[in-house]
C-alpha positions as MATLAB code, in Angstrom:
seq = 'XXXXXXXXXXXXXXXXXXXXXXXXXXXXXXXXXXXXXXXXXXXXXXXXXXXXXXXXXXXXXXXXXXXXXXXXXXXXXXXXXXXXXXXXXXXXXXXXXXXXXXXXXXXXXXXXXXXXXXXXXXXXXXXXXXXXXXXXXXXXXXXXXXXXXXXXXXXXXXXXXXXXXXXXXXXXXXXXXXXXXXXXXXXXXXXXXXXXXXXXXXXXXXXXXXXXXXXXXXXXXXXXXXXXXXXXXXXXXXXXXXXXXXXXXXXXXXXXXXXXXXXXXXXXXXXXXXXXXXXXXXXXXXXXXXXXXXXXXXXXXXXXXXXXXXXXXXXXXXXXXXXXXXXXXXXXXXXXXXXXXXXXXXXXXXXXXXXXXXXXXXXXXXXXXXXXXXXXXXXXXXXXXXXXXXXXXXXXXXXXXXXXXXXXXXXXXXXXXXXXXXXXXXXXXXXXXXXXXXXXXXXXXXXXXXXXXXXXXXXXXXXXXXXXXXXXXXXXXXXXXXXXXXXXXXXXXXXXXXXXXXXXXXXXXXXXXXXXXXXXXX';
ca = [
     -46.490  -27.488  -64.064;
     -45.104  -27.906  -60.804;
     -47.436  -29.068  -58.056;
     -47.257  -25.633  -56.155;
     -49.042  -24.118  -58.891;
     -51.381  -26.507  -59.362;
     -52.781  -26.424  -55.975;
     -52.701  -22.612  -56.529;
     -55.134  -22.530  -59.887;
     -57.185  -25.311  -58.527;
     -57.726  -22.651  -55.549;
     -59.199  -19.900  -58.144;
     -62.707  -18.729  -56.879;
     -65.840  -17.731  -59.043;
     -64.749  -14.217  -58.173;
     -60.998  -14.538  -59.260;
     -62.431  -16.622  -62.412;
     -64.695  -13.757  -63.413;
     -61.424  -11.214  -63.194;
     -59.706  -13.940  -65.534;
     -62.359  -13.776  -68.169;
     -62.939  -10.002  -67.960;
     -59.098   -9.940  -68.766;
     -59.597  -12.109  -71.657;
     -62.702  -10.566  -72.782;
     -61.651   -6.910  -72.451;
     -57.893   -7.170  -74.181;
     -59.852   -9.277  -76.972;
     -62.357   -6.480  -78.006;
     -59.549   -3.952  -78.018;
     -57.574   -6.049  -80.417;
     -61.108   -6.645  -82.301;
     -61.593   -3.044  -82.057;
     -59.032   -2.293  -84.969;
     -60.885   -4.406  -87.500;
     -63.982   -2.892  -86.856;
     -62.917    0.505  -86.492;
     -60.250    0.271  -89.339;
     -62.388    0.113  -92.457;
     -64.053    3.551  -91.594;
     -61.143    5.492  -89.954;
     -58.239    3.674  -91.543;
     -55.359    1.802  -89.242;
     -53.464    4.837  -88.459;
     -51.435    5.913  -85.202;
     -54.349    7.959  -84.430;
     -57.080    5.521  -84.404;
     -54.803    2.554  -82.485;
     -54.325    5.815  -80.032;
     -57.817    6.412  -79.758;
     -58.501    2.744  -79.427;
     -56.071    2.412  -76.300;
     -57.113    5.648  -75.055;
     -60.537    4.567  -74.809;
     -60.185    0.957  -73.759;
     -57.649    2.210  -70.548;
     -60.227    5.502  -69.966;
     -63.465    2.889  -69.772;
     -61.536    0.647  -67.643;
     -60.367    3.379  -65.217;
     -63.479    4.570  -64.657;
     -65.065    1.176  -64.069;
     -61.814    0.477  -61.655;
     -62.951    3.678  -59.802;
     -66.976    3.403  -59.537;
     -66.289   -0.508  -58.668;
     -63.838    0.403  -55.905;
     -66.363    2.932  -54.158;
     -69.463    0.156  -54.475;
     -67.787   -2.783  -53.830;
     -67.792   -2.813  -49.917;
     -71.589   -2.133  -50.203;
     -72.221   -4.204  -53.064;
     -69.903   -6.379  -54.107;
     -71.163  -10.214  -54.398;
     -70.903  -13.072  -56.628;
     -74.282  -12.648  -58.061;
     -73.861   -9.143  -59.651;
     -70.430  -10.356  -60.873;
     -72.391  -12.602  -62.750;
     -74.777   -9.828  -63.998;
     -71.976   -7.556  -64.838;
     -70.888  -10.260  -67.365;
     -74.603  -10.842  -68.710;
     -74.444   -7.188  -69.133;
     -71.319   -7.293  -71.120;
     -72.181   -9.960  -73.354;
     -75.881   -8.134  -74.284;
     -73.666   -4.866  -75.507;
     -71.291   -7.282  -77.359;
     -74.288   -8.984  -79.318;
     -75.286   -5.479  -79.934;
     -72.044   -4.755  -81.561;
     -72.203   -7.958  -83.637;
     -75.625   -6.975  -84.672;
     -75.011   -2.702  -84.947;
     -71.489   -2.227  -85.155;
     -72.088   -0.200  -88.989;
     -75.434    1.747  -87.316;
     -73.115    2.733  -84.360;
     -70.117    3.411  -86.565;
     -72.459    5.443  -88.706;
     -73.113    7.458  -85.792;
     -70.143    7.847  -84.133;
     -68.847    9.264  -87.280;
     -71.358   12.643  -87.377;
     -69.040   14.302  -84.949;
     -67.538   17.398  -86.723;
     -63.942   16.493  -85.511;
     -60.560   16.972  -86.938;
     -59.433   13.936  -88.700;
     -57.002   12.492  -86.232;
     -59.645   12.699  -83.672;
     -62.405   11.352  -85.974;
     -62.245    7.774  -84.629;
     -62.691    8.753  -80.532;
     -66.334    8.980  -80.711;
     -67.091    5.859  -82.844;
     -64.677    4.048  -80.593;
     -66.426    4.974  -77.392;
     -69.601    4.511  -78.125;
     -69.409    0.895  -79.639;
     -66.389    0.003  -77.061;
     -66.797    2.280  -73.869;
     -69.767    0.515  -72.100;
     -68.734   -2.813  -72.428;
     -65.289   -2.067  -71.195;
     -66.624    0.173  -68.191;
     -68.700   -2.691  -67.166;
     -65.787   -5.406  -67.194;
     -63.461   -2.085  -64.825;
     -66.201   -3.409  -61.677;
     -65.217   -7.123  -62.124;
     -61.389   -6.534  -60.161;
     -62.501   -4.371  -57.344;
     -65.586   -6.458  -56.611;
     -63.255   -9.614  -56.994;
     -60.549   -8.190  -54.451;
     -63.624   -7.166  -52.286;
     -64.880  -10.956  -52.397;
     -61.368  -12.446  -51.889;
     -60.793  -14.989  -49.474;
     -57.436  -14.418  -48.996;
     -55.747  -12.274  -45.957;
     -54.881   -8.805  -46.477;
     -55.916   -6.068  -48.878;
     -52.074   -6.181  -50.663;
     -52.459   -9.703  -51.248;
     -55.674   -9.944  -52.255;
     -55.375   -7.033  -55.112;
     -51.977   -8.723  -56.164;
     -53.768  -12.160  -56.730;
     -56.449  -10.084  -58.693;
     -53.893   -7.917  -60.794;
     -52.409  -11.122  -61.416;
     -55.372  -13.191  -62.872;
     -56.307  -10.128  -64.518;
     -53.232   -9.504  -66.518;
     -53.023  -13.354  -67.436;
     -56.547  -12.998  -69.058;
     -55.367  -10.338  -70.683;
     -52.537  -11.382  -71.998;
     -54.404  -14.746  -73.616;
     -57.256  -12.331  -75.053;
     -54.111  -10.248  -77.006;
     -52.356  -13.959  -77.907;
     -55.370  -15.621  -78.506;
     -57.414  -13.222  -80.399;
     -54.413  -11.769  -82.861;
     -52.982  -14.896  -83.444;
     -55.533  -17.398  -83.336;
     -59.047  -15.905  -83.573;
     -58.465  -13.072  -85.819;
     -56.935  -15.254  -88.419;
     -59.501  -18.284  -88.322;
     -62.903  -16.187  -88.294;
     -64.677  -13.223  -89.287;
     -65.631  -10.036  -86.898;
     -69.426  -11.474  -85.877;
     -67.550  -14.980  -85.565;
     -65.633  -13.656  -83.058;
     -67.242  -10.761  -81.067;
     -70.160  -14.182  -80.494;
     -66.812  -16.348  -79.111;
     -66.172  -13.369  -76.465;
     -69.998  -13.284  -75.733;
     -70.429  -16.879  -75.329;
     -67.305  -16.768  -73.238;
     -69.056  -14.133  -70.892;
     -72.609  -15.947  -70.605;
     -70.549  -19.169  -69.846;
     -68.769  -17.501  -67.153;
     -71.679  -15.901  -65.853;
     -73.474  -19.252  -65.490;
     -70.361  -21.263  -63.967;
     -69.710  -18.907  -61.227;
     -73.638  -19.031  -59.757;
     -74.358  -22.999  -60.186;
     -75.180  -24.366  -58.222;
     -77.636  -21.766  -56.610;
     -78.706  -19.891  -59.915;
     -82.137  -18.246  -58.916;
     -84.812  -18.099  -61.720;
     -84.202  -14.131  -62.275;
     -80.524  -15.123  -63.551;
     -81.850  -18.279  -65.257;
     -83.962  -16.310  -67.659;
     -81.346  -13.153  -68.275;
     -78.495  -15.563  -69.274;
     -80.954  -17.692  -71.648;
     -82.450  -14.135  -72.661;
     -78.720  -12.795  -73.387;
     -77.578  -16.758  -75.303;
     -80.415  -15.951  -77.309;
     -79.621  -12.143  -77.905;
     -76.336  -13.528  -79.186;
     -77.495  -16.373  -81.497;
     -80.393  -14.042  -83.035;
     -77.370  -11.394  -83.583;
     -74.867  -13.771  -85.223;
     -77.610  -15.124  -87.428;
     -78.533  -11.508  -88.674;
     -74.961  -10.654  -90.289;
     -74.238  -10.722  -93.640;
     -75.754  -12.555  -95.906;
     -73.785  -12.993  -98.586;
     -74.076   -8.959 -100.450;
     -72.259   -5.672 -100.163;
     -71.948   -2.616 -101.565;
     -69.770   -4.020 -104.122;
     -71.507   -6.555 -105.316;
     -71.557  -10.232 -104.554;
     -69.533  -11.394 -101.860;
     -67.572  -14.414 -103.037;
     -65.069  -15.010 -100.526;
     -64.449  -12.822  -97.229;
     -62.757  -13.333  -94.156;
     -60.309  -11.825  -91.716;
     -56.390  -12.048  -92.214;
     -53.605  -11.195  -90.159;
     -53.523   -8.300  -91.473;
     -56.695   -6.976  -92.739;
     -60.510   -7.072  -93.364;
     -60.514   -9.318  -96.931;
     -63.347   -9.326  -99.430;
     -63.648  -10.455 -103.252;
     -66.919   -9.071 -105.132;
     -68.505   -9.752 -108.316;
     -70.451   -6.914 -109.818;
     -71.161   -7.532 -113.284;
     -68.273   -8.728 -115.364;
     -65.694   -7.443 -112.653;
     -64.381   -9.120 -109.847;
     -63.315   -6.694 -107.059;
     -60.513   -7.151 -103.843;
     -61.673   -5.002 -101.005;
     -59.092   -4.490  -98.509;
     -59.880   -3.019  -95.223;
     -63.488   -1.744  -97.377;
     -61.020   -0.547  -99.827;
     -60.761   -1.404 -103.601;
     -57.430   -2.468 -103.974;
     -57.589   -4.458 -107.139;
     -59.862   -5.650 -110.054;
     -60.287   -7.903 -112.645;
     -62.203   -8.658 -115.507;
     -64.020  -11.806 -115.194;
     -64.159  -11.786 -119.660;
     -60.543  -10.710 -120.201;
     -58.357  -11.958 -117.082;
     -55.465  -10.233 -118.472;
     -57.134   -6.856 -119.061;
     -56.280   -3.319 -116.435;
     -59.612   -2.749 -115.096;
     -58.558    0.074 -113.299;
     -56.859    3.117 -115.097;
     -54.049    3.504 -112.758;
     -52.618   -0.122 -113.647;
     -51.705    1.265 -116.998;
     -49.104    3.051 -115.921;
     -47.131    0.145 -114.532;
     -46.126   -0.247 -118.226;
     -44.459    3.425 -117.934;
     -40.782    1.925 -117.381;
     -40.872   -0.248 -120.789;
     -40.840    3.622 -122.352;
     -38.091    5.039 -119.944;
     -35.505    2.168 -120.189;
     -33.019    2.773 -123.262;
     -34.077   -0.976 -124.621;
     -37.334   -2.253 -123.154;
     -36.218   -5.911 -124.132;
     -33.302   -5.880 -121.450;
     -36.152   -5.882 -118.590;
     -35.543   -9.363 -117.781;
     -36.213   -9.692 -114.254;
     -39.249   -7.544 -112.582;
     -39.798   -7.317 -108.885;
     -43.120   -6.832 -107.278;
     -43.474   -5.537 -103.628;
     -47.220   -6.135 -102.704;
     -49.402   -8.595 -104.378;
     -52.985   -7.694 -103.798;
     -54.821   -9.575 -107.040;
     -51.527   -9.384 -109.075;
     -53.074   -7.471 -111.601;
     -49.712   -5.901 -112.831;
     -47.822   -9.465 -112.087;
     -50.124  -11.365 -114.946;
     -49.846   -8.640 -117.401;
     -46.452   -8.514 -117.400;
     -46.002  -12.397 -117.566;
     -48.292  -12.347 -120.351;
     -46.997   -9.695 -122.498;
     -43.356   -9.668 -121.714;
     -40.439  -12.142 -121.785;
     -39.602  -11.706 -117.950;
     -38.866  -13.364 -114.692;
     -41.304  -11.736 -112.659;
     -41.064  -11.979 -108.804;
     -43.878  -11.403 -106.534;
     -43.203  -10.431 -102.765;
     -46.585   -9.905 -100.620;
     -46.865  -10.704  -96.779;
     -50.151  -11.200  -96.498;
     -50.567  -15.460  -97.238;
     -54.553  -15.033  -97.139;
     -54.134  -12.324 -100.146;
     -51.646  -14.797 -101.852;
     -54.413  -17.624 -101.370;
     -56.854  -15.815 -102.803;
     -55.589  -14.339 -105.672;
     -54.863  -18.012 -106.537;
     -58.639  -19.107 -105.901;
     -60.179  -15.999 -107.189;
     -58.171  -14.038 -109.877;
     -56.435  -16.737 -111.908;
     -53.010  -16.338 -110.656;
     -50.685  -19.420 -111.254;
     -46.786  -20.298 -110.583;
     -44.501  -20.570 -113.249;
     -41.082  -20.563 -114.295;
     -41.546  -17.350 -114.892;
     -43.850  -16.309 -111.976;
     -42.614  -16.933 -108.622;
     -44.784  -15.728 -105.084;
     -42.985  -15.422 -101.766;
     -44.699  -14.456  -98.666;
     -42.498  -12.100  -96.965;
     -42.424   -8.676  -95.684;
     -40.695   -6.315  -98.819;
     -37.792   -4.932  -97.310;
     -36.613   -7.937  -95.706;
     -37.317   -9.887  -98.977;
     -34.620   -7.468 -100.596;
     -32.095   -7.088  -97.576;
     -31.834  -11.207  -97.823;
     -32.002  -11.369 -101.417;
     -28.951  -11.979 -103.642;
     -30.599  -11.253 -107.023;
     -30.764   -7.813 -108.861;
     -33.792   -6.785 -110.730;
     -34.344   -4.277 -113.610;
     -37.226   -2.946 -111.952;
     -38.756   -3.048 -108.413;
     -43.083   -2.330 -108.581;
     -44.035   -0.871 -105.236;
     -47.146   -1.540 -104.465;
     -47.667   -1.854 -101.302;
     -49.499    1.674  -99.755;
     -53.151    2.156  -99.010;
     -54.586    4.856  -98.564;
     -55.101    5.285  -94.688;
     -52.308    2.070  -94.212;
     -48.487    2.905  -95.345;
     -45.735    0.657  -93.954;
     -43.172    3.303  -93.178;
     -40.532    1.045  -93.297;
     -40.758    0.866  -97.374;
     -40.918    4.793  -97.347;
     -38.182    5.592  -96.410;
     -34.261    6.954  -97.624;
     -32.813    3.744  -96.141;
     -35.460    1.863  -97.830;
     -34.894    3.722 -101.422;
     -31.165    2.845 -101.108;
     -31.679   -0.729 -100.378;
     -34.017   -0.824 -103.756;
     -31.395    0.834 -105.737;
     -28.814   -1.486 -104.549;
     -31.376   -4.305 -105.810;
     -31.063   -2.758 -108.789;
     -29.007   -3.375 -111.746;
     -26.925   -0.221 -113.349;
     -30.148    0.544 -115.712;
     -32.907   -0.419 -113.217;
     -35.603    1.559 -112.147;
     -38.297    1.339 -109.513;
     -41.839    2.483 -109.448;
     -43.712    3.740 -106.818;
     -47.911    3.434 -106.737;
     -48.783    6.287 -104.501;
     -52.267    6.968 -103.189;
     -52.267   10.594 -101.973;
     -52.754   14.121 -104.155;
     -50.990   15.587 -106.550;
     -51.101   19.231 -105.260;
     -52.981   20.541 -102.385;
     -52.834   19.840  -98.614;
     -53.735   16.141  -99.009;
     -50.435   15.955 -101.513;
     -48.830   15.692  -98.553;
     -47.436   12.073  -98.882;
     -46.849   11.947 -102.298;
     -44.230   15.336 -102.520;
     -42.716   13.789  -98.990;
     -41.883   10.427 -101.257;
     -40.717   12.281 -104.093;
     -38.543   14.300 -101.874;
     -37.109   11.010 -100.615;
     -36.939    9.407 -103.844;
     -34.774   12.484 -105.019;
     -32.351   11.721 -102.333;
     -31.214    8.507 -103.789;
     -32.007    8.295 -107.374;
     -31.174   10.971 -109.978;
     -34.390   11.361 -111.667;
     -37.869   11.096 -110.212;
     -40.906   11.770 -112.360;
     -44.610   11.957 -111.385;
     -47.769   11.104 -113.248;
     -51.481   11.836 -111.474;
     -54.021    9.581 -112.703;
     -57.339   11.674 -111.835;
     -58.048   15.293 -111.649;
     -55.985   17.435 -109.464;
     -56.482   18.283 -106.096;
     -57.962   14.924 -105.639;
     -56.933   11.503 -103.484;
     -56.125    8.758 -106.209;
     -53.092    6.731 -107.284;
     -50.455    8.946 -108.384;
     -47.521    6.964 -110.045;
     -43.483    7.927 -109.428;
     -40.709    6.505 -111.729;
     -37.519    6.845 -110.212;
     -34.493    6.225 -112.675;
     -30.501    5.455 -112.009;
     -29.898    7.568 -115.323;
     -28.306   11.130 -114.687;
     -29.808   12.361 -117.846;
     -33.869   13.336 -117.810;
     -36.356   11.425 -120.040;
     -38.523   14.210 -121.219;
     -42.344   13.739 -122.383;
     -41.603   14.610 -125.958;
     -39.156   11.447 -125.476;
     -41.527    9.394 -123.831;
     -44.379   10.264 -126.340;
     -41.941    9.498 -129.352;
     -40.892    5.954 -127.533;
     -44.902    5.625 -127.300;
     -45.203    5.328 -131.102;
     -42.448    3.714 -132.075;
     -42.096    0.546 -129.785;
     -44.451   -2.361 -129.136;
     -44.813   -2.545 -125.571;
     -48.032   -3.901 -125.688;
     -50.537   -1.219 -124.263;
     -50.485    2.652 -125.798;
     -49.699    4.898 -123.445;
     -50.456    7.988 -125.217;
     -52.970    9.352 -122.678;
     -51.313    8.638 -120.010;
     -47.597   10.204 -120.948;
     -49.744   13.405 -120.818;
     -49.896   13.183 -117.459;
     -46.014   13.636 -117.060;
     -45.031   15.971 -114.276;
     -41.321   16.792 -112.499;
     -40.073   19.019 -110.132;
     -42.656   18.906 -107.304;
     -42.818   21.772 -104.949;
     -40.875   19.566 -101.202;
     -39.656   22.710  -98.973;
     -42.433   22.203  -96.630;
     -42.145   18.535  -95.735;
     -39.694   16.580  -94.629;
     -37.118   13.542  -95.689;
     -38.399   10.310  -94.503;
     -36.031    7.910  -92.740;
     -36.168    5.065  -90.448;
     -35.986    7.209  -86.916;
     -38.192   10.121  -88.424;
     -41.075    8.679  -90.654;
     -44.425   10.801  -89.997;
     -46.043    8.796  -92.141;
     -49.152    8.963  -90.467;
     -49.408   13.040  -90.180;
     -48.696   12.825  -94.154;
     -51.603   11.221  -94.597;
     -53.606   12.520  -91.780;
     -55.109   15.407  -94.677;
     -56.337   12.805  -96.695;
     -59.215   11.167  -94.264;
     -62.728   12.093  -94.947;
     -61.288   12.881  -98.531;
     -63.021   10.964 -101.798;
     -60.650    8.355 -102.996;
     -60.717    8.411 -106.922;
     -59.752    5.409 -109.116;
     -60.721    5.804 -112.588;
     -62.186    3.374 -114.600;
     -59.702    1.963 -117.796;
     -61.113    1.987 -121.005;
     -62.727   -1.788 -121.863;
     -61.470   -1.439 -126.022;
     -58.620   -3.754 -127.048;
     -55.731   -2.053 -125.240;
     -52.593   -3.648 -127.728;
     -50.805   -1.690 -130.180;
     -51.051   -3.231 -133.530;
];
């Protein structure tokens, strides 16, 4: 640090110190505002819209109602209040944020436009109040001349920001939960609030700011205590990535992602598909010509590597295992049982870069990497097909795990993939795991052979070959030839991944339960 600067932070006044923190504070809840927001309305383009929208609406008109008060009111005192303020609606969100969700989600909106309420009501007052900080800083400046004096405070206030974006997505986010964090930014604004009035702190302010530490400590201490809706919480925290929770209910052992079940397991039979949709991952051992030359099995997407162990356990194959999230890989270690082998390997990776670096060709790629209201369009796409099939060998086959419909407007998604499947591989078959019309897991085999597989073939293959699960039930399922005139190709510069899916919020998401009997054929 040269010594220029130095003199120039040591110069920072209370005023320009509460525009730092406001920066901090402000940019930090809007990052924080996708976790919260996300298990309700999903991650989507629309809800990170809404989000921003919101956040730079609240903020504009604090900017403006600050500006107009500031010569008449503007002093160091109210700065201080404006932050007390802030931090009471923040312990309010830490102790509310589901009531206020619950609310803000009553609005009869169109999906896309479900989120805006929610988000302004837990996130628009508390960034409206931190919009007065700036102009009632630039008001209080001491330096000379209204250009300089607004630059300084743009200045401060942008490099607050841009340590509440750093600092919250790559340091907070990762280390603590939601209530962990929202009670960081809240401690950060009661801290401020005090530092900026000492010495001269009248007995008024004294007794907010211990009235707002103690709204904040009372709110942290009533979070969750340990029980959801799914059961017992056993481990839960915040990744990179997502909201993370494993639940015992019972015998079964549930991975929530984002509030979502996303994988099961049985806490009596490790090994056996809880849900009914994991069956089907067995599907290729009936298309393939000779099941035993499946030697080498690719996984994209981890989650609690329910298909991973089966396969290890039933079959004699390599079976790689390609997930980016490392919290999800670390817990599927700690929680469901899974352990490295020779024949199990984990790499922590994003999918399609794990195959565009990768020399080794697989027999079959497992993608299973969608949620429902969070697809990475960057593994949906034609350039993305073609990279699997040149992953594959001259036999290989990938499989898709789909959540969308099967027919309907929320089949949206699912006839868009198939339509992009179809412009790579020769054959693409569908099988819906629910009833139709529904949002559930709907399961695509794509094939490198020219000539179909029919279901009379696949039923036939059923009986005759040990693959270790029967798959009689589910071969009924078999459907081709999905209706795709009226959506479009996916590729990397035109992926509307997020309109595809867009029909699908609000909807019931259906995973059905597999049977508990011994599943093996004898």
């Amino acid at each position: 640090m040269s010594l220029s600067t130095g003199r120039a932070l040591s110069r920072v006044t209370a005023p320009e110190l509460a525009v730092f923190v406001s920066g901090v504070a402000s940019m930090g809840l809007e990052i924080l505002a996708g976790r919260i927001i996300a298990p309700q309305f999903g991650s989507s383009i629309y809800t990170w819209g809404s989000i921003i929208g919101v956040f730079l609406a609240a903020l504009s008109l604090g900017y403006h109602y600050g500006g107009k008060r500031a010569a008449r009111r503007a002093s160091v005192e109210r700065l201080s209040w404006i932050l007390l303020g802030t931090a009471a609606y923040v312990a309010l969100l830490i102790f509310a944020n589901d009531v206020l969700l619950a609310a803000g989600s009553a609005f009869p909106l169109p999906s896309r436009f479900a989120s805006l309420p929610a988000v302004t009501l837990l996130f628009g007052p508390p960034t409206y109040l931190l919009g007065f900080i700036s102009p009632y800083a630039a008001e209080l400046s001491a330096t000379e001349g209204v250009g300089e004096a607004s630059g300084r405070v743009y200045a401060l206030g942008t490099i607050g920001s841009i340590v509440g974006v750093f600092g919250t997505t790559f340091g907070l986010i990762p280390a603590f939960g939601i209530e962990t964090i929202g009670f960081i930014f809240g401690l950060l604004l009661v801290g401020t609030a005090v530092s900026i009035t000492l010495p001269s702190m009248d007995q008024r302010s004294l007794f907010a700011t211990a009235g707002v530490a103690l709204l904040l400590v009372a709110s942290l201490g009533s979070g969750a205590v340990g029980v959801s809706t799914g059961g017992q919480v056993v481990h839960q925290t915040q990744t990179p990535y997502q909201e993370l929770e494993v639940a015992d209910l019972g015998d079964t052992r549930t991975l929530y992602l984002d509030g979502q079940r996303h994988s099961a397991m049985d806490l009596r039979d490790p090994d056996r598909h809880v849900f009914g949709y994991t069956r089907y991952f067995h599907m290729p051992y009936l298309f393939a010509e000779d099941p035993d030359e499946i030697d080498r099995v690719l996984f994209v997407g981890g989650g609690g590597f329910t298909g991973p162990k089966r396969f290890v356990s039933e079959y004699d194959a390599t079976v790689d295992v390609v997930e980016i999230d490392p919290e999800v890989i670390r817990t599927a270690k700690e929680h469901f049982g899974v352990e490295e082998s020779d024949q199990l390997n984990i790499h922590n990776a994003d999918g399609r870069r794990f195959l565009q670096e990768t020399d080794k060709t697989y027999d079959l790629i497992v993608l299973d990497a969608y949620k429902k209201d969070k697809v990475p369009f960057q593994l949906t796409t034609v350039e993305f097909m073609q990279l699997t099939s040149d992953r594959l060998s001259a036999d290989g086959m990938l499989f898709a795990n789909i959540i969308s419909a099967p027919t309907g407007p929320a089949s949206e998604f699912y006839r868009a993939e198939y339509k992009t499947m179809e412009q790579v591989y020769p054959q693409v078959y569908g099988f819906q795991t629910a009833g139709p019309g529904v949002v559930q897991n709907i399961e695509v085999v794509a094939t490198k052979d020219p000539d179909p597989v029919t279901q009379s073939q696949l039923q036939t293959r059923n009986r005759e070959r040990d693959i270790g699960i029967d798959l009689e039930n589910e071969v009924k399922n078999y459907r081709r030839d999905k209706p795709t005139d009226d959506v479009p190709i996916l590729r990397d510069d035109y992926a509307p991944v997020d309109s595809l899916l867009d029909p699908m919020v609000g909807q019931r998401y259906v995973i059905q339960q597999a049977p508990s009997e011994n599943e093996t054929v004898g």
